[in-house]
DRENLOBA-485808 format. One line per field, with one value per residue: residue number from 0; residue in three letters; x, y, z of N, C-alpha, C in turn. Coordinates in nm, 3 decimals. Layout:
REM residues N
num	c(NUM_...);
residu	c(ala_...);
n_c1	c(X_...);
n_c2	c(Y_...);
n_c3	c(Z_...);
ca_c1	c(X_...);
ca_c2	c(Y_...);
ca_c3	c(Z_...);
c_c1	c(X_...);
c_c2	c(Y_...);
c_c3	c(Z_...);
This chain:
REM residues 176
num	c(0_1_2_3_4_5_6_7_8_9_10_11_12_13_14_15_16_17_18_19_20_21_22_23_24_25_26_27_28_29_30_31_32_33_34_35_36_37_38_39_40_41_42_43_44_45_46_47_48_49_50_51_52_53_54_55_56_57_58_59_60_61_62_63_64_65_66_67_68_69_70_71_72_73_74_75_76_77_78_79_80_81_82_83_84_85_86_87_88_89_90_91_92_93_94_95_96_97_98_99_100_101_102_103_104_105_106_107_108_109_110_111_112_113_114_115_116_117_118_119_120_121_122_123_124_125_126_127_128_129_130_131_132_133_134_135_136_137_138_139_140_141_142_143_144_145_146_147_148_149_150_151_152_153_154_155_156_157_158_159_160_161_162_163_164_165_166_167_168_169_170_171_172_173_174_175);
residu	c(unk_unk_unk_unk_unk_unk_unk_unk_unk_unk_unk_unk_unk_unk_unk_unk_unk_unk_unk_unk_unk_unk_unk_unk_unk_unk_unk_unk_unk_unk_unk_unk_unk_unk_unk_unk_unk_unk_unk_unk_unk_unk_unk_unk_unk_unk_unk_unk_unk_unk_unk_unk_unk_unk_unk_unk_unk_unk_unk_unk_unk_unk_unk_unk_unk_unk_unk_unk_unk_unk_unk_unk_unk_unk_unk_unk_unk_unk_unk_unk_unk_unk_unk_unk_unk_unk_unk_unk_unk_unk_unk_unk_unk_unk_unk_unk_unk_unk_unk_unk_unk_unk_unk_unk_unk_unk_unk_unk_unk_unk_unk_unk_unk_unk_unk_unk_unk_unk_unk_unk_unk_unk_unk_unk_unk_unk_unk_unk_unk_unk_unk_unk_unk_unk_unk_unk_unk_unk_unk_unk_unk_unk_unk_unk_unk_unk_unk_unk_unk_unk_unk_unk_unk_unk_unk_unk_unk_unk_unk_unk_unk_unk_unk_unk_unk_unk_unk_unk_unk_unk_unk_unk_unk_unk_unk_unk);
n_c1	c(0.084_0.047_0.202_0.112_-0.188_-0.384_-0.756_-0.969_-1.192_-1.543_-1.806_-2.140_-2.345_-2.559_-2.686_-2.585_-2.452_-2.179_-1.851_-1.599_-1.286_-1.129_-0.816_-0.597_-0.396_-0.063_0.118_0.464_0.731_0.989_1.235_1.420_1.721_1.842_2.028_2.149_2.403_2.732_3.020_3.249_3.169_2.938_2.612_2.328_1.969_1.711_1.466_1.172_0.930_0.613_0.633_0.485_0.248_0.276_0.510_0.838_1.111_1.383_1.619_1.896_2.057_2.468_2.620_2.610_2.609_2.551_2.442_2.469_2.200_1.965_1.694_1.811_1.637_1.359_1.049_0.762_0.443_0.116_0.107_0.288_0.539_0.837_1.155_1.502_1.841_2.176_2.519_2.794_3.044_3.385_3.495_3.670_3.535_3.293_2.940_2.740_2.482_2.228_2.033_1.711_1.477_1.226_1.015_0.866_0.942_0.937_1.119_1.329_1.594_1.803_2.115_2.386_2.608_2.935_3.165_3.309_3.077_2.839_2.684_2.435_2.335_2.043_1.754_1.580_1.530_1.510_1.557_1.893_1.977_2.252_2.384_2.525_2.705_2.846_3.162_3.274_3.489_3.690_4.011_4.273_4.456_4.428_4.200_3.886_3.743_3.499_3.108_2.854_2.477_2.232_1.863_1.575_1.437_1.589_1.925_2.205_2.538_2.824_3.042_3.423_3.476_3.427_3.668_3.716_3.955_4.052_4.292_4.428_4.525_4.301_4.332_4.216_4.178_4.078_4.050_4.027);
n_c2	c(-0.118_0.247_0.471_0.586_0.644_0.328_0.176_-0.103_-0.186_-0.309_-0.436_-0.546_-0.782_-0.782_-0.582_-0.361_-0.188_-0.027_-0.140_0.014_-0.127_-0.114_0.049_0.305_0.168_0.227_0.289_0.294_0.403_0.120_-0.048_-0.295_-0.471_-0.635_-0.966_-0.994_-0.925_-0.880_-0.854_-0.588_-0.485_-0.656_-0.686_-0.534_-0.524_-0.328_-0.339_-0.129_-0.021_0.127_0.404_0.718_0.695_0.679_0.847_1.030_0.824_0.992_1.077_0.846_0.664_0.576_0.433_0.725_0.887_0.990_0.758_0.549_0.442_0.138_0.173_0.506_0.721_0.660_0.555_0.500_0.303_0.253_0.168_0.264_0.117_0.005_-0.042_-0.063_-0.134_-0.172_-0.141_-0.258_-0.033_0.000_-0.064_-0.077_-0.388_-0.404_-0.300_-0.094_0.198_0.216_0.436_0.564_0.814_0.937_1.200_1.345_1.327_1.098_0.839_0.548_0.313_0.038_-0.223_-0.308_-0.529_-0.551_-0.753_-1.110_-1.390_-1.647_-1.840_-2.043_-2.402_-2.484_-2.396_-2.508_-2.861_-3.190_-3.349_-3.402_-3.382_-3.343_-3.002_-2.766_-2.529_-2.221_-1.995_-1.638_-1.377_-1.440_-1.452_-1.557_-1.728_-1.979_-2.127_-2.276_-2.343_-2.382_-2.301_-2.090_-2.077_-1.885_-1.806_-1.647_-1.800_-2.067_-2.205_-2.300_-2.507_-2.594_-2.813_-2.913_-2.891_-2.979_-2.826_-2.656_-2.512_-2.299_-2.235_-1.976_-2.119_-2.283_-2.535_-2.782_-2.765_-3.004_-3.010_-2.996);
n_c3	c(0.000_-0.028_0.104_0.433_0.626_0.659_0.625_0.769_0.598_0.600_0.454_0.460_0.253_0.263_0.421_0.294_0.489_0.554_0.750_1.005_1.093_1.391_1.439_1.276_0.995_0.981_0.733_0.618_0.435_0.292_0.215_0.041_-0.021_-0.247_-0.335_0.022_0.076_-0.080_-0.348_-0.499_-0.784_-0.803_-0.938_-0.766_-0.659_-0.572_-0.375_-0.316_-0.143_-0.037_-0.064_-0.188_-0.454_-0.787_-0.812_-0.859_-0.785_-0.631_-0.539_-0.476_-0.252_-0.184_0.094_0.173_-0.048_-0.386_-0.597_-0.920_-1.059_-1.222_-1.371_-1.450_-1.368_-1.129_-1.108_-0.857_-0.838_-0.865_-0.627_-0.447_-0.489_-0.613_-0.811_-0.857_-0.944_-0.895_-0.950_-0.733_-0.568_-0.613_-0.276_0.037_0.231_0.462_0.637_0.501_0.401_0.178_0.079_-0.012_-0.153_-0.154_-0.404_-0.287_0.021_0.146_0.307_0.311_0.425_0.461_0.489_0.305_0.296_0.216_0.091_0.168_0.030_0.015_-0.145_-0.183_-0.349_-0.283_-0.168_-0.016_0.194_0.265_0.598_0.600_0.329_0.089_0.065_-0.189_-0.071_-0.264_-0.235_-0.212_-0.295_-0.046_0.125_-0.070_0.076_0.371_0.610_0.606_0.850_1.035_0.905_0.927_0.918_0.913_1.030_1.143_1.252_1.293_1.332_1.184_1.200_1.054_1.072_1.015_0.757_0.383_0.155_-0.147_-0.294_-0.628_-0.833_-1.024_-1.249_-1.249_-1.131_-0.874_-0.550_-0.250_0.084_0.476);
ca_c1	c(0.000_0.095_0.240_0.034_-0.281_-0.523_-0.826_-1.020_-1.359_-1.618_-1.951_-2.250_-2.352_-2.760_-2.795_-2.538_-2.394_-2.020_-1.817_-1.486_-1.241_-1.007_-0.719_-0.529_-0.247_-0.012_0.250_0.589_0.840_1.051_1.330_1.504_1.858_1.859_2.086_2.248_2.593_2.819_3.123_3.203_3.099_2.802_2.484_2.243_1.896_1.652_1.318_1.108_0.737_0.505_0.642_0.399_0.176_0.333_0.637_0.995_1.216_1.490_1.745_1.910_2.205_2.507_2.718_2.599_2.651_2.463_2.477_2.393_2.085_1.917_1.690_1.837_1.490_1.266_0.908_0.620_0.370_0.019_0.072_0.389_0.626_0.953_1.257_1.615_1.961_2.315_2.662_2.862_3.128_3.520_3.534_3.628_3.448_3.192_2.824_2.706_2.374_2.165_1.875_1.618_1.390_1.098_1.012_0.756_1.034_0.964_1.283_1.412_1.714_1.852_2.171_2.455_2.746_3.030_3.207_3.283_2.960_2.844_2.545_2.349_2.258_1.911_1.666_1.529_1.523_1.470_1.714_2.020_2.018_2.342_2.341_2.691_2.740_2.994_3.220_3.368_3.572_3.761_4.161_4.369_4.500_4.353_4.080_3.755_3.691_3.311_3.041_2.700_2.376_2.114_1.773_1.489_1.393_1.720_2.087_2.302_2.643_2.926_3.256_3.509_3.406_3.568_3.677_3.767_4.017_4.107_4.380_4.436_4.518_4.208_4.333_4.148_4.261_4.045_4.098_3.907);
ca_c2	c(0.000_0.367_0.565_0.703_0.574_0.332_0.129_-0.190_-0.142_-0.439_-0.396_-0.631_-0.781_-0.803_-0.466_-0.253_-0.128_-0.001_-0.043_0.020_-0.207_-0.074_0.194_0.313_0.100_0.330_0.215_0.369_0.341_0.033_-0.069_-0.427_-0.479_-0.779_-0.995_-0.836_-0.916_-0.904_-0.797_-0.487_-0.506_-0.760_-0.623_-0.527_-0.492_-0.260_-0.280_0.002_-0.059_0.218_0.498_0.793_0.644_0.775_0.954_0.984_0.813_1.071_1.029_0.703_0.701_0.430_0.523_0.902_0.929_0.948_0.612_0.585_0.319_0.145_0.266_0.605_0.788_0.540_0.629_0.441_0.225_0.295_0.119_0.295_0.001_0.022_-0.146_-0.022_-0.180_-0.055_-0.186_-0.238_0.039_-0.093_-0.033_-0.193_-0.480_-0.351_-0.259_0.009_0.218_0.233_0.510_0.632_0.894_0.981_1.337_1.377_1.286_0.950_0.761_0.452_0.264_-0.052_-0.233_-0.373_-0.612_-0.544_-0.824_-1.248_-1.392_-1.752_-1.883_-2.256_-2.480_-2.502_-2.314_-2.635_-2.962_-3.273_-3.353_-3.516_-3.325_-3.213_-2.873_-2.745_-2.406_-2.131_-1.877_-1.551_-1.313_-1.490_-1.441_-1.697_-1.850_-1.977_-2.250_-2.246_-2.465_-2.368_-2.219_-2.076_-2.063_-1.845_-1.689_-1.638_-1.996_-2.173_-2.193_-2.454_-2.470_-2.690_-2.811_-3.023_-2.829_-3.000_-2.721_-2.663_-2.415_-2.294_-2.126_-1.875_-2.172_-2.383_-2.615_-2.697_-2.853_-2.992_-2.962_-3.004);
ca_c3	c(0.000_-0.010_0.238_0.505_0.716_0.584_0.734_0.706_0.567_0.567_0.425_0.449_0.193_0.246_0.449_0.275_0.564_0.560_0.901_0.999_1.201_1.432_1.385_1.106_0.999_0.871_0.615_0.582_0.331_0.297_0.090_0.101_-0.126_-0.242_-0.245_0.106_0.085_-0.229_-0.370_-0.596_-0.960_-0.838_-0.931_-0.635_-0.644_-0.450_-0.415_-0.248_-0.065_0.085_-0.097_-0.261_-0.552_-0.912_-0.828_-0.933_-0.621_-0.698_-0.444_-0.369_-0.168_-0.145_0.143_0.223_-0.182_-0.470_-0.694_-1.076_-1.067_-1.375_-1.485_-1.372_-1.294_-1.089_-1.040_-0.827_-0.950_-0.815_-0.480_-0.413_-0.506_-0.772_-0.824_-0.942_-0.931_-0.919_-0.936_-0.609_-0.618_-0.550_-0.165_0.107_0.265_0.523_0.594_0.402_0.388_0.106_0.130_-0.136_-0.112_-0.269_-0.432_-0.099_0.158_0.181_0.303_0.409_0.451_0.475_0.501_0.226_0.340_0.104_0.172_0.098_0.036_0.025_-0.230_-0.179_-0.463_-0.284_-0.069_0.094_0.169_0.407_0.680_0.555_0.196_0.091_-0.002_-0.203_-0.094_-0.339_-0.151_-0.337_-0.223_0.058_0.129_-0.138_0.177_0.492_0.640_0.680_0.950_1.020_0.827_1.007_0.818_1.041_1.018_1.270_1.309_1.318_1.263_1.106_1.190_0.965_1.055_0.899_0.576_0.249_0.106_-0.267_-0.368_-0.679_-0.869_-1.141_-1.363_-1.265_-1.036_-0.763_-0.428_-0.155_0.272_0.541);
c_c1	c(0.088_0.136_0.141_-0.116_-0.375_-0.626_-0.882_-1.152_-1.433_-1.785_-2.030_-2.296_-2.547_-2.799_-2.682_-2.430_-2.254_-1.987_-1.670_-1.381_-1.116_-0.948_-0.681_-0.404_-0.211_0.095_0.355_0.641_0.920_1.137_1.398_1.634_1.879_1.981_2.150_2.347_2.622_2.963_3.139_3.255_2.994_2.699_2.361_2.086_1.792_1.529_1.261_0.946_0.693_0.564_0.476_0.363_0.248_0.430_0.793_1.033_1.361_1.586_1.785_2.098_2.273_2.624_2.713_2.662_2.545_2.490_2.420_2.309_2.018_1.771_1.739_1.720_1.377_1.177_0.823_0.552_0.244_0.017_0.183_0.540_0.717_1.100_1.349_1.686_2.081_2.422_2.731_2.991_3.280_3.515_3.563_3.545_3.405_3.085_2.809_2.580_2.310_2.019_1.832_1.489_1.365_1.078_0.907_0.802_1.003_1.087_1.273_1.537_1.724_2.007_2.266_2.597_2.824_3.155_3.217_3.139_2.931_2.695_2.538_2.296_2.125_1.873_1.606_1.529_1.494_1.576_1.782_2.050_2.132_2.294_2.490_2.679_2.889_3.062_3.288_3.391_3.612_3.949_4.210_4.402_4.453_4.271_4.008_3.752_3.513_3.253_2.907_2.600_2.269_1.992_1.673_1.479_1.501_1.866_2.131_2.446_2.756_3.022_3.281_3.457_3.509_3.561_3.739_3.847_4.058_4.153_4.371_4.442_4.362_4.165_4.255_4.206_4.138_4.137_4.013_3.981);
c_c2	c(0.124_0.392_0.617_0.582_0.515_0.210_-0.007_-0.158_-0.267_-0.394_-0.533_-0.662_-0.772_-0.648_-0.362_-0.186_-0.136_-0.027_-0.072_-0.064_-0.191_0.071_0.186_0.227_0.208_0.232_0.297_0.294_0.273_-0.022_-0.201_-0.461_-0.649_-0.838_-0.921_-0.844_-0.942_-0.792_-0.660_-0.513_-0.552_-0.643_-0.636_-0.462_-0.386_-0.221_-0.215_-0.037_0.073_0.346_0.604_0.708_0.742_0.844_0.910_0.951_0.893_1.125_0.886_0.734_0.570_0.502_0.658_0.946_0.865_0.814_0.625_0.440_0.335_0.116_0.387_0.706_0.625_0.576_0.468_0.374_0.274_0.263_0.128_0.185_0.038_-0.050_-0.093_-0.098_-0.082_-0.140_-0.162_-0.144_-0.065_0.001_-0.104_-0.285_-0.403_-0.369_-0.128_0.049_0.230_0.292_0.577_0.694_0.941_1.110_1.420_1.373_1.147_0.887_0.646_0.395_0.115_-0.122_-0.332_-0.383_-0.606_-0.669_-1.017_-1.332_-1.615_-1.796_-2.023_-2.296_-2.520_-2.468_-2.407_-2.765_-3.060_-3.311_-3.462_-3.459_-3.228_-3.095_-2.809_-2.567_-2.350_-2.043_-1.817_-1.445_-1.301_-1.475_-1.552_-1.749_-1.827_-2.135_-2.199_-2.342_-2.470_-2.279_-2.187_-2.062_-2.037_-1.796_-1.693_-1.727_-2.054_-2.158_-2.348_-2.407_-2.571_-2.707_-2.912_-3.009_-2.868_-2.851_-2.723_-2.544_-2.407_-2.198_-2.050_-1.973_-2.259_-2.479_-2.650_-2.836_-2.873_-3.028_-2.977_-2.917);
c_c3	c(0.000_0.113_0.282_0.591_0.604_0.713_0.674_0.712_0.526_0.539_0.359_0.373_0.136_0.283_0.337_0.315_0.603_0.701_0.917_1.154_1.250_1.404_1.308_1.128_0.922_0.822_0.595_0.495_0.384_0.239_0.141_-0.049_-0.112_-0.375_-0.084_0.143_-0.089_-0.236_-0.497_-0.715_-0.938_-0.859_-0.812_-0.665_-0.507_-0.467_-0.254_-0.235_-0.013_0.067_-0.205_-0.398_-0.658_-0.855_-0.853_-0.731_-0.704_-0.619_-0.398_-0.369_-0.166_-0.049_0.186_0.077_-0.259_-0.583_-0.840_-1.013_-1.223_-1.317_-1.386_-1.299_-1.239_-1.086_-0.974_-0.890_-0.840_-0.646_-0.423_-0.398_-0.640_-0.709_-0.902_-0.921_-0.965_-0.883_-0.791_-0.632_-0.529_-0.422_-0.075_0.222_0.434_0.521_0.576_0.410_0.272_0.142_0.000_-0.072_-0.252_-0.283_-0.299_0.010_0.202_0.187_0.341_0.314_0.453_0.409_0.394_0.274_0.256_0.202_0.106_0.103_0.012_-0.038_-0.208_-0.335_-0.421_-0.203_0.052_0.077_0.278_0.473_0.604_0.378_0.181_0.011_-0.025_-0.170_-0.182_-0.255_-0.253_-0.236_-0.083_0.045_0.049_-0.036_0.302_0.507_0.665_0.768_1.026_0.893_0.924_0.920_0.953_1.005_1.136_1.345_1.311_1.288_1.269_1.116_1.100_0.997_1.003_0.754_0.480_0.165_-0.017_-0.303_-0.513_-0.731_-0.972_-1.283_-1.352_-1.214_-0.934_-0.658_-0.332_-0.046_0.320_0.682);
């Protein structure tokens, strides 16, 4: 929904009669960068919720700086929702703010990990399914000896991780 207060309205279907339930939910602007870690060149998405209906979002910030985003002018869609992307700039590894604001002052924020990142070959599965995770931009030398995998509901931790390295020619070495 848009920015700003709205209500729930239920109306009867025999007498007519409109009625209203509760308080206003209000909706603020929301922005989520997705993926939220990566390295710079990856491409980063950013989509925007609960901004002004139709308008240009014509500030977005990476860092307390302005960023080129594609398409370079964003606008709204009727239910205050849009979607740009933008190249990770070369900096180093950190979190980072990303903020866009709307031509009405609508803002928000949220947070980009510049940084080594770690992708799954699958979203889910039943216990005992391997799952190969990738790693990129990690130090050429070192061990992993754990990995964590967290979100609200649970964490997964890994050790004795076979680990695959490889080199500039191609090679690749495992370790544990």
């Amino acid at each position: 929904a848009t920015n700003g207060d709205h209500y729930l309205w239920l109306r009867d279907a025999n007498s007519g009669d409109t009625m209203v339930f509760g308080s206003a939910i209000t909706v603020d602007a929301s922005i989520e960068v997705k993926p939220s870690s990566g390295l710079p060149s990856d491409t980063i998405t950013i989509y925007g919720y609960g901004y002004d209906d139709e308008v240009d979002v014509d500030d977005i910030q990476f860092n307390l700086g302005p960023i080129t985003t594609s398409p370079g002018t964003t606008e709204t869609d009727e239910v205050g929702s849009w979607m740009a992307t933008f190249k990770v700039p070369t900096i180093a590894y950190g979190d980072y703010i990303v903020d866009a604001t709307d031509e009405n002052a609508n803002t928000a924020s949220d947070t980009l990990t510049v940084g080594p990142a770690l992708t799954a070959n699958l979203d889910e599965g039943e216990v005992g399914t391997v799952v190969r995770l990738t790693g990129r931009g990690f130090a050429d030398s070192g061990t992993i000896t754990a990995i964590e995998i967290s979100d609200d509901d649970f964490t997964v931790t890994i050790f004795d991780c076979e680990c695959v390295d490889e080199d500039d020619d191609g090679i690749t070495s495992r370790g544990t």
